[in-house]
N, C-alpha and C positions, 0 to 999 in steps of 0.2 A: 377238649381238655377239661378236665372237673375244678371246681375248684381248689379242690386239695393238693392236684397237681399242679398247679399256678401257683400255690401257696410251694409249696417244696422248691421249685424254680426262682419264685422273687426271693426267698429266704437264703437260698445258694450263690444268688448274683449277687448279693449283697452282705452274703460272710465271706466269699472269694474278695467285692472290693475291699472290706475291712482290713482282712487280712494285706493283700498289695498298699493297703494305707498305713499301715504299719508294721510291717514285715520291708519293703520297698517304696518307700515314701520318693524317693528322687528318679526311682527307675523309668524311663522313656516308655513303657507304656501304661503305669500308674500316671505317670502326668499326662499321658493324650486322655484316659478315661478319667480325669478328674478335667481335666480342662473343658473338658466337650461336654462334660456331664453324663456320660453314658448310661451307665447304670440308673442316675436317679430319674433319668428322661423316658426308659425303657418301664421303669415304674409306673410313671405316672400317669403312662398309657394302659396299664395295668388298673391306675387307679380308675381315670375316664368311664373305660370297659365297668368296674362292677359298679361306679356311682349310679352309670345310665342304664344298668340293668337293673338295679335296686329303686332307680326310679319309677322307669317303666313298668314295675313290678308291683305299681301304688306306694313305695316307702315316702315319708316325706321327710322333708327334713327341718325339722323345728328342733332348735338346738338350746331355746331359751328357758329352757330347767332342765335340772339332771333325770328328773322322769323320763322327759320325751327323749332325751340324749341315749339312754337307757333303754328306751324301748327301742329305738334306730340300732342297738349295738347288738339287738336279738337276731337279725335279720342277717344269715351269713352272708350276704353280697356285702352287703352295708361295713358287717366286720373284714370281710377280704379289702376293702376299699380303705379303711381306715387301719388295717395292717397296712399294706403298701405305704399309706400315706407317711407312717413312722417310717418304715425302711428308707423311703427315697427322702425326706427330712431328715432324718438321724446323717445320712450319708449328708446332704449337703450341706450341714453345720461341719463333720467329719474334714470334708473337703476346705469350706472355708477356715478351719482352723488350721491347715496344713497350709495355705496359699496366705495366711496370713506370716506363719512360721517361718517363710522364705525372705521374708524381710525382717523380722525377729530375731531368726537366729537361736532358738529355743532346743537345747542337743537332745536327738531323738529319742533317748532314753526316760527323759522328762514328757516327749509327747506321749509316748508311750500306755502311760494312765489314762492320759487326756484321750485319747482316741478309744482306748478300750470303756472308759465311763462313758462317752459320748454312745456308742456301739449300744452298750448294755444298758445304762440308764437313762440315756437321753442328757436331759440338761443338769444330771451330776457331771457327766465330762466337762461337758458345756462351761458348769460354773466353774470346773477346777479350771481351767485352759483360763478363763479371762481372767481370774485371781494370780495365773501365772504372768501373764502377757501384763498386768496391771503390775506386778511388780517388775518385772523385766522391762518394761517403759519407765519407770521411776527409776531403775539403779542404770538405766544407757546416758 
């Protein structure tokens, strides 16, 4: 399988959970693949796979200036690996914002943003979701 096709596959396993994370948030089988972690564990085996090919491959990983970070992001394993890494991340902030919400009590219309920023920008969800949870702890 090429990489591109890996890339299409992780990218679909991971707008299908988005979507059942917000589309189906309580459904019986959004909560066994959140609870098991499915998706993001099927990732990270994804990730494993192009880190140690990128390795093997002589890449190194010096991370400590954005040069060398920069030149690791040249190297398409390197970048398939560090895609994944966001997909299956994104989703588990995703997930823990939703298993936090079951004690919350936050109406799903409101998670709504939260889970689509989280999706699309990462820790813009992120930061709207605790700004919400931070006031919804103060007014319980």
């Amino acid at each position: 399988m090429t990489t591109a096709e890996v890339f299409s596959i992780a990218n679909l396993m991971a707008m299908l959970m988005w979507i059942l994370m917000i589309v189906l948030p309580k459904w019986k089988g959004t909560r066994f693949l959140i609870d098991f972690k499915v998706i993001p564990l099927l990732l990270s085996l994804s990730y494993i796979v192009y880190m140690l090919s990128y390795i093997q491959a002589g890449g190194g990983l010096d991370f400590g200036n954005l040069s060398s970070v920069m030149d690791v992001f040249t190297k398409e394993n390197a970048v398939m690996a560090g895609w994944v890494h966001y997909l299956a991340f994104d989703l588990l902030i995703g997930m823990w914002m939703l298993n936090q919400n079951q004690k919350l009590g936050i109406h799903q219309l409101i998670m709504v943003p939260c889970l689509i920023g989280t999706f699309m920008l990462g820790p813009v969800g992120f930061l709207l979701f605790m700004t919400i949870r931070a006031i919804k702890l103060q007014t319980s």
